[in-house]
MDAnalysis code that builds the backbone (N, CA, C; Angstrom):
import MDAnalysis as mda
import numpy as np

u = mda.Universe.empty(483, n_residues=161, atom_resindex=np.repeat(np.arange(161), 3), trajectory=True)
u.add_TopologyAttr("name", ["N", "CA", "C"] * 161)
u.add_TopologyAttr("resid", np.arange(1, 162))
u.add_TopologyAttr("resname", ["UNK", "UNK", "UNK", "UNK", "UNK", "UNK", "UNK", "UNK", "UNK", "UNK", "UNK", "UNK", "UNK", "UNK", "UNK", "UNK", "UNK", "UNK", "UNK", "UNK", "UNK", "UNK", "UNK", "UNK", "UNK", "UNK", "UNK", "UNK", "UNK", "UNK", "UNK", "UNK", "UNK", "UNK", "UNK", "UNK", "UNK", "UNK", "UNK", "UNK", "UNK", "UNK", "UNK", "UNK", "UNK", "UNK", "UNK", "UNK", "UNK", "UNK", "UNK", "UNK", "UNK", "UNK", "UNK", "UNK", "UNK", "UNK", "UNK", "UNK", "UNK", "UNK", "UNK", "UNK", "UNK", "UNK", "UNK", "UNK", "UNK", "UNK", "UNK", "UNK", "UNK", "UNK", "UNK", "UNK", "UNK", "UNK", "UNK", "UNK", "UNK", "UNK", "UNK", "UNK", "UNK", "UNK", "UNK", "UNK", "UNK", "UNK", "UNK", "UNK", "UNK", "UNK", "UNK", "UNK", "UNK", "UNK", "UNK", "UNK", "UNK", "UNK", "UNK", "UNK", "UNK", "UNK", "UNK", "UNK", "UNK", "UNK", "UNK", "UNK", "UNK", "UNK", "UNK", "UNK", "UNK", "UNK", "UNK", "UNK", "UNK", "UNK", "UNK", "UNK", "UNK", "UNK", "UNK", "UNK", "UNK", "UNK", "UNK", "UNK", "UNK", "UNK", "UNK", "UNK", "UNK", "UNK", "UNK", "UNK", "UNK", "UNK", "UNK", "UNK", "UNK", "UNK", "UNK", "UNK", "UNK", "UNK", "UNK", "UNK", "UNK", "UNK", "UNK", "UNK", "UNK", "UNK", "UNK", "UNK", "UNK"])
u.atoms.positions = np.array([
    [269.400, 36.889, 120.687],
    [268.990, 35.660, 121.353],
    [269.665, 35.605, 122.700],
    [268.647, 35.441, 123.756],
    [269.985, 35.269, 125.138],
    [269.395, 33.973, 125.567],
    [270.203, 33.018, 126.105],
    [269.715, 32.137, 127.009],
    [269.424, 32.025, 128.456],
    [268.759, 32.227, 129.225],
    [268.429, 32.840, 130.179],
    [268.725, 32.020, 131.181],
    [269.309, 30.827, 131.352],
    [269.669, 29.563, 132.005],
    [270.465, 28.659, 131.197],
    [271.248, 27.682, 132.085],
    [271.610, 26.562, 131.328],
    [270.608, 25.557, 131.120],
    [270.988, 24.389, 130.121],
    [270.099, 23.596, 129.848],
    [269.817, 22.333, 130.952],
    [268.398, 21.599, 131.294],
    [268.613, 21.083, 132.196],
    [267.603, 20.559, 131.808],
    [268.016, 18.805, 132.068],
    [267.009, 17.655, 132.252],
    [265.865, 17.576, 132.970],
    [264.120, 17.505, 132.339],
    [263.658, 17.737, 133.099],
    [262.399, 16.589, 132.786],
    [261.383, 16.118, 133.731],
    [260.884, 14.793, 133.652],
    [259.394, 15.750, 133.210],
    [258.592, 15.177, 132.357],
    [257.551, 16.019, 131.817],
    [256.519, 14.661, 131.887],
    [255.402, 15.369, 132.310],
    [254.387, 14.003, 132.725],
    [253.313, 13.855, 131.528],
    [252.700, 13.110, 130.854],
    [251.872, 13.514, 129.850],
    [251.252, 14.203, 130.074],
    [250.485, 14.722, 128.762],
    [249.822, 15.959, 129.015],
    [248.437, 15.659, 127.955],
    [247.507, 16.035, 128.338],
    [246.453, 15.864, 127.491],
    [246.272, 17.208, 126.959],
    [246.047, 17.367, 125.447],
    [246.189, 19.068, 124.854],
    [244.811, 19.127, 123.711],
    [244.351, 20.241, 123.672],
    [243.763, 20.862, 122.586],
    [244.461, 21.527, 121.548],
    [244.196, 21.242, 120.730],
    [245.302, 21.734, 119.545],
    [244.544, 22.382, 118.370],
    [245.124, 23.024, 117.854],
    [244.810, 23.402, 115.915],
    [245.862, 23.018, 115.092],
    [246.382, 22.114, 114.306],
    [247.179, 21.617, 113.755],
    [247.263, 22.925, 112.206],
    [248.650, 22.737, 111.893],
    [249.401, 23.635, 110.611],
    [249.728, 22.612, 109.418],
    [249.204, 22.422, 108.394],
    [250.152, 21.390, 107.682],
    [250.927, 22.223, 106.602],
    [252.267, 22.425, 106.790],
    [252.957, 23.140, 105.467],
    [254.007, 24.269, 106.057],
    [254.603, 25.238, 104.842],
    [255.509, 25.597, 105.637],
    [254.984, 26.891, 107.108],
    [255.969, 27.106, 107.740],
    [256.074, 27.941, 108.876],
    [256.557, 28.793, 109.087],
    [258.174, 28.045, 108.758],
    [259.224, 28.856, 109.138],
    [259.465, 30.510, 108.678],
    [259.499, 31.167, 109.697],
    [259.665, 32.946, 109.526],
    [257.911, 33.436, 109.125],
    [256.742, 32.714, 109.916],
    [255.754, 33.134, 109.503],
    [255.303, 33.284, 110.620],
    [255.312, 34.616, 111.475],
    [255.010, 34.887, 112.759],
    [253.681, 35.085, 112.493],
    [253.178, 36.041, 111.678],
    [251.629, 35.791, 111.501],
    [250.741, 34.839, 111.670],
    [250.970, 33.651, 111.067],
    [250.765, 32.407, 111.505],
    [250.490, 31.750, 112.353],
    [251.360, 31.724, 113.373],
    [251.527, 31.539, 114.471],
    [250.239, 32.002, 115.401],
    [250.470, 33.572, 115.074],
    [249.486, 34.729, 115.477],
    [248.230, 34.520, 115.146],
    [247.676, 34.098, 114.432],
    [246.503, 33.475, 114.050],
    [245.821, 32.578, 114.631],
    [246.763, 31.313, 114.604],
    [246.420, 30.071, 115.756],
    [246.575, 30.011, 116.588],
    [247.294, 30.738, 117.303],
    [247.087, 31.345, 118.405],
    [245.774, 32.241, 118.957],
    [245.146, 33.026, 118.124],
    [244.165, 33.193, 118.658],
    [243.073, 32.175, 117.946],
    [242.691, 31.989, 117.137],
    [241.871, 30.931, 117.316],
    [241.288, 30.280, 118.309],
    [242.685, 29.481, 118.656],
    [242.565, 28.654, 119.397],
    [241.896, 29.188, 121.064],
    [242.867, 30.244, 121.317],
    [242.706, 31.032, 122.697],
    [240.860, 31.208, 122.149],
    [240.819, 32.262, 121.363],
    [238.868, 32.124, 121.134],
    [237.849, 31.426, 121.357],
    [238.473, 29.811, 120.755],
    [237.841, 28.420, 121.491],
    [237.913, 28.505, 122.721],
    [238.946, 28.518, 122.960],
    [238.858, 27.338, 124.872],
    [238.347, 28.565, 126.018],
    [238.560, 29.908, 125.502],
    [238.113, 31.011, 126.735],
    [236.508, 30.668, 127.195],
    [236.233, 30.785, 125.955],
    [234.308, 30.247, 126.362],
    [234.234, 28.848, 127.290],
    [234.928, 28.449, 126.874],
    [234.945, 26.808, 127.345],
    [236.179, 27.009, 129.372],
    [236.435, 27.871, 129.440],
    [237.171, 27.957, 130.885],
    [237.810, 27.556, 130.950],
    [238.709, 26.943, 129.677],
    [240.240, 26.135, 128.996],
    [241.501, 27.010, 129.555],
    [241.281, 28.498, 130.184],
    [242.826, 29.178, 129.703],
    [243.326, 29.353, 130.885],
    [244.106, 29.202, 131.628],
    [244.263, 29.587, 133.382],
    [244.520, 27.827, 133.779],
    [244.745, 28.599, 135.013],
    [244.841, 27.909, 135.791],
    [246.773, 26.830, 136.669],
    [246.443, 26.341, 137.487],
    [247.668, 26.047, 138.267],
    [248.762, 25.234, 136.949],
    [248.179, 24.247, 136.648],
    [249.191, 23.216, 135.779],
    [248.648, 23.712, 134.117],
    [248.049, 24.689, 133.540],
    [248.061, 25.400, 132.262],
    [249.546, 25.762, 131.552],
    [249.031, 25.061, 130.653],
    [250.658, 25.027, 129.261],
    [250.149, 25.351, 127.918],
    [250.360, 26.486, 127.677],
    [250.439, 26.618, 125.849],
    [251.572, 26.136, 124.869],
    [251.875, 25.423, 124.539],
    [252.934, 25.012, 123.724],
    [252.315, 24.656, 121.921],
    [253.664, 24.252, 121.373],
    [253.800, 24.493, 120.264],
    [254.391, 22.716, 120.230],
    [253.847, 21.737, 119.360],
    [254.427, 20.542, 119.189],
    [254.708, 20.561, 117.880],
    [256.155, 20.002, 117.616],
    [256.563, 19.757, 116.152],
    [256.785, 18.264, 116.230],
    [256.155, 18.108, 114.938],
    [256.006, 16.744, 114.669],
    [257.029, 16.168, 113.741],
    [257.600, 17.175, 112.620],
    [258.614, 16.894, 111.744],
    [259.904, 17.561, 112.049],
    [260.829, 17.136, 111.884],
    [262.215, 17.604, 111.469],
    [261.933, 18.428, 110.008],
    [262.374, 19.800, 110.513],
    [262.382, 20.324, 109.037],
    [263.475, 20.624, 108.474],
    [264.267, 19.628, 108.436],
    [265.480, 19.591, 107.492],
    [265.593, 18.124, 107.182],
    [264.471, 17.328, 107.490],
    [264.214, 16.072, 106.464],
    [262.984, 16.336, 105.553],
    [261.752, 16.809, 106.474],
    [260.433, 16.583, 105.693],
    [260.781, 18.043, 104.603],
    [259.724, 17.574, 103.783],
    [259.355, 18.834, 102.363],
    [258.800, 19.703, 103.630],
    [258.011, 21.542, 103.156],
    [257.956, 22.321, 103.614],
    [256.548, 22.261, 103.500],
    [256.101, 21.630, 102.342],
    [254.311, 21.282, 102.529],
    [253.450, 20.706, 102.889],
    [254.883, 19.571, 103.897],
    [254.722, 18.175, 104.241],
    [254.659, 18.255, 106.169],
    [255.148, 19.637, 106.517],
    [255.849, 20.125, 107.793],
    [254.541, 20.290, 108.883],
    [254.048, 19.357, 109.484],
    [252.912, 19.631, 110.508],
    [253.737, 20.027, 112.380],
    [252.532, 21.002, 112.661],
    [253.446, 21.762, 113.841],
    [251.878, 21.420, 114.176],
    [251.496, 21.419, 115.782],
    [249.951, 21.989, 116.320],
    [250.279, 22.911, 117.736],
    [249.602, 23.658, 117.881],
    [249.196, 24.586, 118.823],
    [248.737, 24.383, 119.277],
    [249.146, 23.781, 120.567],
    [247.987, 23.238, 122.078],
    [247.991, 24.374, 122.978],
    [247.151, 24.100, 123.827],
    [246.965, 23.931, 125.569],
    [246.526, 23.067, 126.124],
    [247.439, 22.778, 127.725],
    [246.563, 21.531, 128.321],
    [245.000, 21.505, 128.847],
    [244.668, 20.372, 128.363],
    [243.305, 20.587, 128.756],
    [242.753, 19.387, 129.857],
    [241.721, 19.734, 130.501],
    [241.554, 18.038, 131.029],
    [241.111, 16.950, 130.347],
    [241.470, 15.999, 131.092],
    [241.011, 14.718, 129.428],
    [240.084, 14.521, 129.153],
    [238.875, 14.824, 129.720],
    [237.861, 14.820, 129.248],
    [237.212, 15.950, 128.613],
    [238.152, 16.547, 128.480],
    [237.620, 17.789, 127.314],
    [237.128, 17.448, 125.618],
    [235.772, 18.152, 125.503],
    [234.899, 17.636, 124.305],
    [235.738, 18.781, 123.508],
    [236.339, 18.631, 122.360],
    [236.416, 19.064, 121.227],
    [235.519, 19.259, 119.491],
    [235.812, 20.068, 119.554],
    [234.675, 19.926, 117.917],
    [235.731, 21.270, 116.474],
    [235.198, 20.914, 115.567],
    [235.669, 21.938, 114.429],
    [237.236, 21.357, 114.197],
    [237.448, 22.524, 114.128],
    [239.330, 22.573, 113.843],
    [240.120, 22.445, 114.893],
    [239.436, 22.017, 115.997],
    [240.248, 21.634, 117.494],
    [239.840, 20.582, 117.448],
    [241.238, 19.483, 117.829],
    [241.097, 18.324, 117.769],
    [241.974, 17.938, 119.462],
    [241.983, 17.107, 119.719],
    [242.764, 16.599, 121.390],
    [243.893, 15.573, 121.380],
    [244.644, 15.520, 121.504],
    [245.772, 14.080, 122.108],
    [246.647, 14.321, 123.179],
    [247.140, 13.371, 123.551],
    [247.938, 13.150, 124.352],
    [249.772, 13.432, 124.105],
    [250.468, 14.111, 124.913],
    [252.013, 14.718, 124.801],
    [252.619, 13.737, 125.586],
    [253.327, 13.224, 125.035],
    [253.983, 11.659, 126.081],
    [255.177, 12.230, 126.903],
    [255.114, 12.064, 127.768],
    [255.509, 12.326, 129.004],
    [257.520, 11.966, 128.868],
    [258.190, 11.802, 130.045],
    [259.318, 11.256, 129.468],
    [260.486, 12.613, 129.638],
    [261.905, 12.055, 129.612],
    [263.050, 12.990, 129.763],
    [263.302, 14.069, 128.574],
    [263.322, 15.565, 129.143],
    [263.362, 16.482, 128.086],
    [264.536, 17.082, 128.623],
    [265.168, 17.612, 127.411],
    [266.415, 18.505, 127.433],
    [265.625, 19.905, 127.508],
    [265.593, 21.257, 128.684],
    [264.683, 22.175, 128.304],
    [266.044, 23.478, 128.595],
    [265.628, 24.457, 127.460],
    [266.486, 25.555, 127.692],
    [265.484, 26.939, 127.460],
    [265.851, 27.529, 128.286],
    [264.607, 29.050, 128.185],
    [265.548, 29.807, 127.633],
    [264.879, 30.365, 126.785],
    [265.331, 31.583, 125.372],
    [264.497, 33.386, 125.893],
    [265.340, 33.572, 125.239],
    [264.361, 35.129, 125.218],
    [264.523, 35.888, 124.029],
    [263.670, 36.025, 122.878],
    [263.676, 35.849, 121.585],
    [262.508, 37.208, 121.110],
    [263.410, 37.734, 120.003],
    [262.070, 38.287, 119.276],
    [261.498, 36.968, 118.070],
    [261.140, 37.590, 117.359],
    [259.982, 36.501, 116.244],
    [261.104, 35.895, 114.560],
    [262.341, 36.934, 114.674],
    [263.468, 36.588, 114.083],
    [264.477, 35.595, 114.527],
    [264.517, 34.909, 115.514],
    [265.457, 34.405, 116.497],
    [265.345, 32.989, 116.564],
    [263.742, 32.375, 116.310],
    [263.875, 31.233, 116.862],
    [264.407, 29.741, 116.038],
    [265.026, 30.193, 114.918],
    [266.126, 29.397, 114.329],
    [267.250, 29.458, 114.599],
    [267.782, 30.354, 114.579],
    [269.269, 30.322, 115.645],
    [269.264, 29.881, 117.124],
    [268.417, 29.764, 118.009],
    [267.531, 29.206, 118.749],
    [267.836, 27.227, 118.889],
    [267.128, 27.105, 118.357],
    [266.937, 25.686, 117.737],
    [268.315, 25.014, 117.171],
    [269.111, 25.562, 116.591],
    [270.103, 25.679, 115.991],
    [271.703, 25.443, 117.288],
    [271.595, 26.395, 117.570],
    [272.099, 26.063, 118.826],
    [272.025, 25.219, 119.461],
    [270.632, 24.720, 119.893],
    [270.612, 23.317, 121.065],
    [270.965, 22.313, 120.763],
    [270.535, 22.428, 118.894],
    [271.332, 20.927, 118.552],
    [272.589, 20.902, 118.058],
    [273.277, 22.229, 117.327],
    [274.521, 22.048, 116.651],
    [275.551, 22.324, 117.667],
    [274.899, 22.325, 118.883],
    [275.873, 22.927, 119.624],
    [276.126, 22.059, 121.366],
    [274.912, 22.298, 122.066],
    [274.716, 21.412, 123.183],
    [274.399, 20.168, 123.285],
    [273.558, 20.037, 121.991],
    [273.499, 18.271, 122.025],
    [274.737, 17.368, 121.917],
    [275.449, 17.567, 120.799],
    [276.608, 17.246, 120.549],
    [277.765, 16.952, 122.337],
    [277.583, 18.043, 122.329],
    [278.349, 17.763, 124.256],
    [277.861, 17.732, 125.329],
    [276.443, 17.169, 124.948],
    [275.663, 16.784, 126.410],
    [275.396, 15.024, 126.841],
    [275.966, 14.568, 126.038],
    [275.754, 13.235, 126.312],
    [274.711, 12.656, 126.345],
    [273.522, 13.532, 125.528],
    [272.437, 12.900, 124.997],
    [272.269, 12.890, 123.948],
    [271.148, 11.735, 123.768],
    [270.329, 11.861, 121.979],
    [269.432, 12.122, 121.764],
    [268.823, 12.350, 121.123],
    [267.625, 12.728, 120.950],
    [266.706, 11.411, 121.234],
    [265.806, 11.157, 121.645],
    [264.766, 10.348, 121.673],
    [263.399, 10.617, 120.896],
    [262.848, 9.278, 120.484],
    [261.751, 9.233, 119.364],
    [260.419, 10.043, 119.511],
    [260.396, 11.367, 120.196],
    [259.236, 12.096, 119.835],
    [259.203, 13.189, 120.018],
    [258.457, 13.742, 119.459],
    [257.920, 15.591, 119.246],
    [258.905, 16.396, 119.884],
    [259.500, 17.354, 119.622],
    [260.004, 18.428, 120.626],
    [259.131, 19.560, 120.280],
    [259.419, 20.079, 121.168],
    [258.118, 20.911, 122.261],
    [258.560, 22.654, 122.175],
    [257.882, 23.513, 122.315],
    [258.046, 24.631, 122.747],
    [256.975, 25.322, 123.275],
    [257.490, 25.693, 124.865],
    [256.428, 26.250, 125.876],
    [256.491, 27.081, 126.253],
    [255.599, 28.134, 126.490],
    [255.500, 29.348, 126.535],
    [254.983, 29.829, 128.113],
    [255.809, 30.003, 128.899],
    [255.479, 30.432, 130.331],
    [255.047, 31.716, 130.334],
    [254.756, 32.791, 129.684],
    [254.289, 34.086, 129.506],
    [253.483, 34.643, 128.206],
    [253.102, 35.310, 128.288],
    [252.646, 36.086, 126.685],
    [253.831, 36.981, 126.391],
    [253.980, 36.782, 125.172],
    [255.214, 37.966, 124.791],
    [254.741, 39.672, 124.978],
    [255.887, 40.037, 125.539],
    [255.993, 41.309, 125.905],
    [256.925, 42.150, 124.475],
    [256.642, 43.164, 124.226],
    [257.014, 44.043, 123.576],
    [258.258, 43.336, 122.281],
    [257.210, 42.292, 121.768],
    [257.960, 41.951, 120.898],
    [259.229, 40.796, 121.017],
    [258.951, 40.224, 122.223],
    [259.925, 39.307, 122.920],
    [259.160, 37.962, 123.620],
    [259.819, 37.158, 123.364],
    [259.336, 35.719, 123.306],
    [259.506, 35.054, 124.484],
    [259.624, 34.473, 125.544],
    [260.182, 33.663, 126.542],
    [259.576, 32.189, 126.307],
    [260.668, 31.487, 125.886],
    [259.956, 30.059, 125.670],
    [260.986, 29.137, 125.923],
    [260.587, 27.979, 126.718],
    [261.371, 27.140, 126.653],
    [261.457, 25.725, 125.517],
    [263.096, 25.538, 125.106],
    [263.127, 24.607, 124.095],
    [262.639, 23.397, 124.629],
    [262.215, 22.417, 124.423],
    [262.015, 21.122, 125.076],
    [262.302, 20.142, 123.908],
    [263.453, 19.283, 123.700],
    [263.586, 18.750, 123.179],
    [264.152, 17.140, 123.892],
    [263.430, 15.959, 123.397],
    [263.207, 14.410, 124.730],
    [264.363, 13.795, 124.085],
    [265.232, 13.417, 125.340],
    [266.145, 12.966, 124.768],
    [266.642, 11.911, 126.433],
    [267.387, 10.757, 125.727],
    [267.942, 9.864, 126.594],
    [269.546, 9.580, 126.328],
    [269.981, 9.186, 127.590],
    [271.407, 9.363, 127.328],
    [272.163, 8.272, 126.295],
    [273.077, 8.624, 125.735],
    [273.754, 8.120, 124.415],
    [274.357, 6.589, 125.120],
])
């Protein structure tokens, strides 16, 4: 796991997303991932969804998974889309609320991103003089992984304690 920067407050504007939602467990299921991931990419290419200047693929978690059950654990797989983007099937649309994020860029293979996660909170949150704030944390993907390596930034919204 390397961290490729320090962590740094950053103002994130809403975002309107296309998604495929996961309900159940995840964790250590890169396949998975890999799946809805293309899916999704399959949808929106026809549709002229993938590109472009302000384009974000991210990953929204909706649960804490060290409160919720593992069958109970919903994650979705967006990209931004414009808001008036028509959805249909297993792509559904909402809105990513905007607001102060704690963001740290990782560089990860597909084993890593719990120690990852793990870190930001057992470790930097604690001595950053923030808290967490009431919604989703985020993970965004500024590249396609290269040779088995991840570049993503943590985004987790948080306001000061």
């Amino acid at each position: 796991m390397e961290l490729n920067k320090s962590v740094g407050i950053q103002e994130f504007p809403k975002m309107t997303v296309a998604y495929i939602r996961h309900i159940g467990a995840y964790k250590g299921n890169s396949g998975l991932f890999e799946s809805i991931w293309n899916r999704l990419f399959a949808w929106a290419g026809p549709r002229g969804l993938i590109g472009g200047e302000n384009f974000k693929s991210l990953v929204v978690y909706h649960d804490d998974p060290d409160v919720t059950e593992d069958d109970k654990l919903r994650i979705s797989i967006c990209i931004t889309v414009p808001p008036d983007t028509k959805v249909d099937g297993e792509v559904g649309k909402m809105e990513v609320d905007g607001g102060s994020y704690a963001v740290g860029r990782f560089e990860l293979d597909d084993t890593q991103f719990t120690e990852a996660w793990s870190w930001f909170y057992g470790q930097w949150l604690p001595a950053s003089g923030y808290q967490c704030d009431d919604k989703p944390c985020l993970e965004m993907y500024p590249e396609e992984p290269k040779n088995g390596k991840f570049i993503v930034d943590i985004c987790v919204p948080v306001k000061p304690l």
